[in-house]
N, C-alpha and C positions, 0 to 999 in steps of 0.2 A: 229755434231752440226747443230741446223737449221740455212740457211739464210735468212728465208723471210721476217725475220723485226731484224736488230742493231740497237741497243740501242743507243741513238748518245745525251741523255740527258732528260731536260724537256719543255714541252711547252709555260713555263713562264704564266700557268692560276693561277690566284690568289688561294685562298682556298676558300674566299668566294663565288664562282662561280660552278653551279651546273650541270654539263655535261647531256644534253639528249639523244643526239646521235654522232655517233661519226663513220667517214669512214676512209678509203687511200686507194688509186687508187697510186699504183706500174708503172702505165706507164705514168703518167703525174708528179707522184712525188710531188704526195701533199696529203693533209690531213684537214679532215674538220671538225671542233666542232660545235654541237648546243648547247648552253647554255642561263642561265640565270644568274645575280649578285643578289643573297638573300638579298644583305645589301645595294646598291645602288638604282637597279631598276627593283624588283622581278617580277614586271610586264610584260618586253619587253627581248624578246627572240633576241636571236642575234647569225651569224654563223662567226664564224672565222677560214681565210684558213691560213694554215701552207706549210712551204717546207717540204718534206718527208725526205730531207738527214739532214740538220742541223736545222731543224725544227723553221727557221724563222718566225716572222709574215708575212704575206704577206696584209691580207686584211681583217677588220671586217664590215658586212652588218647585218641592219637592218630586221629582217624579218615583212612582213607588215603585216598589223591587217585586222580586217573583218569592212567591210560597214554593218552594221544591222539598221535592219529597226527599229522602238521604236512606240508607238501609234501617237504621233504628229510631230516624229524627225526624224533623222538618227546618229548614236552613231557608233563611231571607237571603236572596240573590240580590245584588242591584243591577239595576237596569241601565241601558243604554238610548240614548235617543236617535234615532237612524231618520228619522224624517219628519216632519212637523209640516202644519198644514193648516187656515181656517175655513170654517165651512162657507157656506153664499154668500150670510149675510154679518160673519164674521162674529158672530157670539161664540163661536166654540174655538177651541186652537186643538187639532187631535197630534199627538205625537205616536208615530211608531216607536215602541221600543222591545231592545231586544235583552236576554239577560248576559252578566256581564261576567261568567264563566269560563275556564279553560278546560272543562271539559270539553267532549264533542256535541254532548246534548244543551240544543241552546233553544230556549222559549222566546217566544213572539207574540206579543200584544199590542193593541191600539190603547191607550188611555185619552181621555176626555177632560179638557180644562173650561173651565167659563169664564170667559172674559167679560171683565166690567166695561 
């Protein structure tokens, strides 16, 4: 049988809540969700870290939006989380995100979280 992930339950995410990406890093013993809530606030993306053994919450962060420039303004975009990732040794979890406009013009960043 394999060992590299037991089954130790669920992550307590609602149903209404729509998973983007999704990691675990085995040496820090955690685990990261990007998601969004379709029925609350389909708008703002949000990452939630988990323990890897009884898969507690630990901690949910806001992911932040884009500064966009407008002809006479400046307007907060909210962002989208397209991929999520930890680095070696699992201190950081980076998310791609991207902005979450209908225009054509769409921004792309890495943002940087630290995992306790």
């Amino acid at each position: 049988p394999s060992e590299d992930l037991i089954y130790q339950g669920s992550l307590g995410i609602e149903h209404n809540l729509w998973i983007l990406a999704f990691d675990h890093n085995m040496l820090r013993n955690r685990i990261c969700a990007v998601y969004f809530d379709y029925h609350e606030d389909p708008d703002q993306c949000k990452v939630q870290i988990f323990s890897g053994d009884l898969l507690t919450e630990l901690a949910t962060i806001v992911l932040p939006g884009f500064l966009v420039g407008q002809p006479s303004s400046f307007k907060i975009v909210p962002s989208e989380g397209v991929y999520g990732f930890f680095n070696s040794n699992g201190t950081k979890f980076y998310a791609i995100v991207r902005s979450r406009t209908f225009t054509s013009e769409v921004h792309w960043a890495v943002t940087t979280i630290d995992v306790e």
